[in-house]
NUKOLTI-619743 format. One line per field, with one value per residue: x, y, z of N, C-alpha, C, CB in turn. Coordinates in nm, 4 decimals. Each point is the difference from the previous one (the first is absolute). Glycine has a CB too. Layout:
BEGIN
nu [X, ...]
nv [Y, ...]
nw [Z, ...]
cau [X, ...]
cav [Y, ...]
caw [Z, ...]
cu [X, ...]
cv [Y, ...]
cw [Z, ...]
cbu [X, ...]
cbv [Y, ...]
cbw [Z, ...]
***
This chain:
BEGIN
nu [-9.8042, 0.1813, 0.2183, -0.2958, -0.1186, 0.2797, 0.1667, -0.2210, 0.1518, -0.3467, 0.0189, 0.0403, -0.2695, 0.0146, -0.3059, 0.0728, -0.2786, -0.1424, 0.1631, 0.2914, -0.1493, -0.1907, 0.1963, 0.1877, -0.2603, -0.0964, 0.4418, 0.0394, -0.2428, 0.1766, 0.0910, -0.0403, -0.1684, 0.3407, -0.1857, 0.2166, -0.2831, 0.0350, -0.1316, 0.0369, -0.1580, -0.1575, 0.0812, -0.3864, 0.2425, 0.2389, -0.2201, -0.0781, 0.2293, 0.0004, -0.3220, 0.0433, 0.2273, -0.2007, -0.2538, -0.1844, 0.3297, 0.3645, -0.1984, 0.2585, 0.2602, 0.1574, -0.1823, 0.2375, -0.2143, 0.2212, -0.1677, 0.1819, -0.3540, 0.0540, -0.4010, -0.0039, -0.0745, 0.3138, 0.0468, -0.3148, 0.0570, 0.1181, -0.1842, -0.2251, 0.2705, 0.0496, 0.1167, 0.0464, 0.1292, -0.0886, 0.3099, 0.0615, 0.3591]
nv [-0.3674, -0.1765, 0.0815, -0.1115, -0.2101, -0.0492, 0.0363, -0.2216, -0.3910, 0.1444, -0.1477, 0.3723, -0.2293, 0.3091, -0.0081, 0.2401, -0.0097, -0.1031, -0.2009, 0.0276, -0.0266, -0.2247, -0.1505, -0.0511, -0.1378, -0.2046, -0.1213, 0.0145, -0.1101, 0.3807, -0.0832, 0.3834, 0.2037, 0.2498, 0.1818, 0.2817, 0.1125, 0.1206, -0.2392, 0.1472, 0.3762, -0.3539, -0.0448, -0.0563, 0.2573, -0.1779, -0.0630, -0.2098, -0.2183, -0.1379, -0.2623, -0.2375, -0.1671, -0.1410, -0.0623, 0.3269, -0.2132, 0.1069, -0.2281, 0.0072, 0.0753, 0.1205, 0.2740, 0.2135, 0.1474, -0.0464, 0.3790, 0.1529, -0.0193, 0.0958, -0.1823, 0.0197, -0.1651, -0.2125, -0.0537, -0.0080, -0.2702, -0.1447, -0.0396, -0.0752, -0.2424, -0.1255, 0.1654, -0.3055, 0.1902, 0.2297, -0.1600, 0.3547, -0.0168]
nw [0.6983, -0.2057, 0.1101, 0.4024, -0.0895, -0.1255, 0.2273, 0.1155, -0.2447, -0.1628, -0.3470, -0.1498, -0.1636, -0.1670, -0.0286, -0.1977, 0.0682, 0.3615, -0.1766, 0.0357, 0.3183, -0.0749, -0.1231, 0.3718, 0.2410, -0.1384, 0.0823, 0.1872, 0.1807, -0.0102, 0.3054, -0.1662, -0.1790, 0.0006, -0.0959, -0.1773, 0.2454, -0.3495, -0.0555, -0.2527, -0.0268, 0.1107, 0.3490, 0.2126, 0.1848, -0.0032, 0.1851, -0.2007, 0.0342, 0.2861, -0.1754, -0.2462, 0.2641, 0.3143, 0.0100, 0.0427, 0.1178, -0.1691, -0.0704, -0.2658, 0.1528, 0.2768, -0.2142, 0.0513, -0.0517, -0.2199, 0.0710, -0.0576, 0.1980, 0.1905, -0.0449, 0.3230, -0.3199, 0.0731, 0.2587, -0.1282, -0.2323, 0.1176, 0.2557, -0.2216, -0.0747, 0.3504, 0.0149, 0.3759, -0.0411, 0.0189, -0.0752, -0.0472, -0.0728]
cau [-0.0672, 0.0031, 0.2091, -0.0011, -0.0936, 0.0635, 0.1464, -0.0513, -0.0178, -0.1174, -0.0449, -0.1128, -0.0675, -0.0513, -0.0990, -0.0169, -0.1636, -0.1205, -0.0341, 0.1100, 0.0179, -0.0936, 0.0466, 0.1000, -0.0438, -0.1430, 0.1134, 0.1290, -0.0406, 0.0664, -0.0413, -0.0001, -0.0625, 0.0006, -0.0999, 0.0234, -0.1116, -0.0465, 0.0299, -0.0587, -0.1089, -0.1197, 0.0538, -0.0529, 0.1036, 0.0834, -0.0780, -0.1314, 0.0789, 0.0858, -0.1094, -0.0661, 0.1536, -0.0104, -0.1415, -0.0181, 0.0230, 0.1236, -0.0009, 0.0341, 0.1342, 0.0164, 0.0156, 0.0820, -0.0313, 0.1305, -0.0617, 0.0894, -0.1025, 0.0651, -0.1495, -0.0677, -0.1749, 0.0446, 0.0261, -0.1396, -0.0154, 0.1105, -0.0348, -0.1896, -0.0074, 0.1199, 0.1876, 0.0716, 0.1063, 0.0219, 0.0670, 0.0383, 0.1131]
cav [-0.0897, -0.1568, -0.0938, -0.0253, -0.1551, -0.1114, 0.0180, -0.0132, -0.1136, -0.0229, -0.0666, 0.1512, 0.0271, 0.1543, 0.0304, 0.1195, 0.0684, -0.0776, -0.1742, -0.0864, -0.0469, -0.1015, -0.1573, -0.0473, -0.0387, -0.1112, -0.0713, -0.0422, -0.0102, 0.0293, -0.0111, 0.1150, 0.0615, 0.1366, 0.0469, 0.1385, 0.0151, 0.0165, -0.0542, -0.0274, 0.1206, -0.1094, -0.1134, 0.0178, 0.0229, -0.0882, -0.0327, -0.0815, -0.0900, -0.0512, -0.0065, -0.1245, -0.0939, -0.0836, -0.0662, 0.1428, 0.0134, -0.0610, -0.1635, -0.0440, 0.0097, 0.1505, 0.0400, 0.1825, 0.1494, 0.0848, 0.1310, 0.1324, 0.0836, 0.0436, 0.0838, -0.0715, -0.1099, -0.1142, -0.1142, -0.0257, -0.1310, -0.1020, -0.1013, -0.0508, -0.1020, -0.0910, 0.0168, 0.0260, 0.1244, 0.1463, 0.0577, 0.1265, 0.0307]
caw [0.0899, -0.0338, 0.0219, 0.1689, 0.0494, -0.0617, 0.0891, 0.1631, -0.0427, 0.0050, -0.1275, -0.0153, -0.0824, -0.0193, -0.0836, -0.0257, -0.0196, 0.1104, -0.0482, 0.0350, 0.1314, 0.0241, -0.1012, 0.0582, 0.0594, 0.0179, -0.0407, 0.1053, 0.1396, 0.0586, 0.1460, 0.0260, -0.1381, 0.0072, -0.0498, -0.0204, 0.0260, -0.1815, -0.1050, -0.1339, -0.0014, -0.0347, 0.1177, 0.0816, 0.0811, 0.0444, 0.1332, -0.0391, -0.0655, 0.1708, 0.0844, -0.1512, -0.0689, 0.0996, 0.0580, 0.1068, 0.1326, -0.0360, 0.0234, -0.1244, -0.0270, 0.1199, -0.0819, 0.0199, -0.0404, 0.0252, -0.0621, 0.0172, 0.0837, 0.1675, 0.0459, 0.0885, -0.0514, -0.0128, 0.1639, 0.0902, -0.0580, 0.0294, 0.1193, -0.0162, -0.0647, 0.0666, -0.0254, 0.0621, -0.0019, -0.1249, 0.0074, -0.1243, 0.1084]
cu [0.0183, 0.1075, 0.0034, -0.0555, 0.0711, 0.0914, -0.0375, -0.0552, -0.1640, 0.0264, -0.0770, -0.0412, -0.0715, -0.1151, -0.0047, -0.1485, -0.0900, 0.0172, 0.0616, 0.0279, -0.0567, 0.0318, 0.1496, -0.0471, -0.0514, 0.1400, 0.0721, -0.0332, 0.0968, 0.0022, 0.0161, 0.0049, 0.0373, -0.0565, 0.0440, -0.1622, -0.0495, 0.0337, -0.0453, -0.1312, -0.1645, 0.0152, -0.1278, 0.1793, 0.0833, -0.0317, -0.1023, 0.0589, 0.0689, -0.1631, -0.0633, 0.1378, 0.0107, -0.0944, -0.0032, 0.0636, 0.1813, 0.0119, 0.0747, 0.1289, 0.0601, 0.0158, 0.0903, -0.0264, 0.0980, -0.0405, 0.0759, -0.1367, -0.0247, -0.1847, -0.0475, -0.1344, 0.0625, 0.0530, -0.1218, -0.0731, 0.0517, 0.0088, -0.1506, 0.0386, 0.0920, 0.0938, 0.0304, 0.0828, -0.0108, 0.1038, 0.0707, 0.1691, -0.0242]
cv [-0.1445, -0.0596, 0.0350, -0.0823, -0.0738, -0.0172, -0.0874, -0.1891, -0.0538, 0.0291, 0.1327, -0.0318, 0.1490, -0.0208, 0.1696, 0.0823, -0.1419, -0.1514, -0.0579, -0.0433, -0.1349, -0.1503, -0.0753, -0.0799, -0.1193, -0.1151, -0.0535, -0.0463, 0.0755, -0.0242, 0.1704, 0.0951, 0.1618, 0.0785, 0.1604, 0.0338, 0.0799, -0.0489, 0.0546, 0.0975, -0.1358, -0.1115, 0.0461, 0.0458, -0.1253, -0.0983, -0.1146, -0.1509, -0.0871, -0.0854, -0.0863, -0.1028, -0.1296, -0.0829, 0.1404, -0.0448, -0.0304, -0.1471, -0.0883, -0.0151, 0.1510, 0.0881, 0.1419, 0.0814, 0.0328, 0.1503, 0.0889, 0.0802, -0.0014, 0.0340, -0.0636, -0.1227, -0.1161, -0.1169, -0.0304, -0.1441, -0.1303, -0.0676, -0.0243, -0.1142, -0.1141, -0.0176, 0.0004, 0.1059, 0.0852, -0.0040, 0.1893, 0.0650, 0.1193]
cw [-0.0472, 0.0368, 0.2005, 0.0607, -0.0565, 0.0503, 0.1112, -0.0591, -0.0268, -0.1932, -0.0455, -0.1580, -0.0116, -0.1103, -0.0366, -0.0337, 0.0788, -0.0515, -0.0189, 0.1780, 0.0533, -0.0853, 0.1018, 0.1660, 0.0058, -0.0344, 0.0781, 0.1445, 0.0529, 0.1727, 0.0341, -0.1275, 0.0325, -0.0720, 0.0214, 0.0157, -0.1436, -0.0848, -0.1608, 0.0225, -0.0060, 0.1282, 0.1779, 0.0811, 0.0659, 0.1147, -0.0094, -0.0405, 0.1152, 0.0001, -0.1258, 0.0128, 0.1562, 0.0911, 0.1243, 0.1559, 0.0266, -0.0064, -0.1425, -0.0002, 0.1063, -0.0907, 0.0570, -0.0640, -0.0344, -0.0780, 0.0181, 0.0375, 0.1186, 0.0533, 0.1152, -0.0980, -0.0358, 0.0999, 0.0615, -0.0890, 0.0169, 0.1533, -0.0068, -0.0709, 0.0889, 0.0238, 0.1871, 0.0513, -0.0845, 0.0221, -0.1071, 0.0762, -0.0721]
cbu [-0.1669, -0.1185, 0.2275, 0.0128, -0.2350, -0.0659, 0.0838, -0.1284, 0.2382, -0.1322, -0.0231, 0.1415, 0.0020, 0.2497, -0.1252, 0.2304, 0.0305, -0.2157, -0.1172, 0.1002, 0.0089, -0.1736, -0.0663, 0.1480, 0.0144, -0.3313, -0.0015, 0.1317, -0.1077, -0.0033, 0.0989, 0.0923, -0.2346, 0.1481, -0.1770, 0.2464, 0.0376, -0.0184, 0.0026, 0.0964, 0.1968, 0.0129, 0.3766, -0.2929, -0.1377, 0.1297, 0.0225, -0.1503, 0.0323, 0.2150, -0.0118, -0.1500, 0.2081, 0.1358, 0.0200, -0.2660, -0.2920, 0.0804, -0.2636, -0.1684, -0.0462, 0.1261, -0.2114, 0.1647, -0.1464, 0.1973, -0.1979, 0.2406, -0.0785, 0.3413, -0.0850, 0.0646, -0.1839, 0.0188, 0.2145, -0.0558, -0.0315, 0.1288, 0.1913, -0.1773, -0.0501, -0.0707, 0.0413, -0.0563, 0.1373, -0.1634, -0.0267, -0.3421, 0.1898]
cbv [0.1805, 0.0246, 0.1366, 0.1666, 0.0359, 0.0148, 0.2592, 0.3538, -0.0196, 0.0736, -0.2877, 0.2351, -0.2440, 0.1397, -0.2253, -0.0778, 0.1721, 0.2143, 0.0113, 0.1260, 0.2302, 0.2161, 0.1426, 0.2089, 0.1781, 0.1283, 0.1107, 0.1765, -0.2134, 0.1201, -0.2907, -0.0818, -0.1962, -0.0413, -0.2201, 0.0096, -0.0137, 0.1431, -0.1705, -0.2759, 0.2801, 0.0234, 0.0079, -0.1707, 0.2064, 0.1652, 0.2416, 0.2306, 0.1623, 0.2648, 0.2406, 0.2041, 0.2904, 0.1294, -0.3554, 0.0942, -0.0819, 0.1899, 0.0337, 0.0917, -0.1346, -0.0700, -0.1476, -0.0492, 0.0636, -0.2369, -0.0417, -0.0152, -0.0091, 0.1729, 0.0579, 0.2563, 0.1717, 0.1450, 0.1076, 0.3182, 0.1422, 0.1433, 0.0858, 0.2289, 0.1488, -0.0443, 0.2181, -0.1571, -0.1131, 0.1676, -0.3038, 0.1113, -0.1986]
cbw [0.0577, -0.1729, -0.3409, 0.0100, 0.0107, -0.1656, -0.0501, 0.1313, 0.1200, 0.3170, 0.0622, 0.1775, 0.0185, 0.0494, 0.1059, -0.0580, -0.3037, 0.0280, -0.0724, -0.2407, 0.0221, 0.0443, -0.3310, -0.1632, 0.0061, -0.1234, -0.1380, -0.1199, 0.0099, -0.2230, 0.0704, 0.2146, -0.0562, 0.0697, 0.0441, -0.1714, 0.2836, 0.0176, 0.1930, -0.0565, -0.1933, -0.3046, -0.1372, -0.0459, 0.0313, -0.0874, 0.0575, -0.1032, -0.2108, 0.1882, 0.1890, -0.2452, -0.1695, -0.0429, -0.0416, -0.1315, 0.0526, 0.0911, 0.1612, -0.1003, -0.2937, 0.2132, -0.1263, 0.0429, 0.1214, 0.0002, 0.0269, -0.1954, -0.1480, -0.0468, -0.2300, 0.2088, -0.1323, -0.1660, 0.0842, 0.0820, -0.1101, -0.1813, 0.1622, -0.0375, -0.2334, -0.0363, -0.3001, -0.0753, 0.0684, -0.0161, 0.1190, -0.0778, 0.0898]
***
């Protein structure tokens, strides 16, 4: 995902655990925040993290779920929390 944004000529910043995310955040002011939905066992979920990083209303920054969980309790979450789109394949 990184060497394809960077190609598409966008600037990527990574993280690997929650408090590196928030620190890159309170830093950078991303305008967009992707988000493996498992994180870290001590980390809050990926979903939660979208919703602290982007503001409850995306107003902060635009965000993405990206998952390999297909469950209904998680798309159901995910549109409570505001999500626009489900996508799965």
């Amino acid at each position: 995902m990184n060497a394809l944004m960077t190609r598409w000529g966008m600037r990527v910043l990574t993280a690997t655990r929650a408090a590196e995310s928030r620190e890159i955040a309170a830093r950078e002011h991303p305008v967009l925040v992707l988000a493996d939905y498992r994180l870290d066992e001590s980390d809050p979920d990926g979903l939660e993290l979208l919703r602290e990083l982007c503001g409850p209303d995306l107003t902060v920054a635009a965000g993405a779920l990206i998952t390999a969980d297909h469950s209904a309790t998680l798309s159901k979450r995910a549109r409570e929390a505001g999500s626009r789109c489900c996508a799965s394949r």
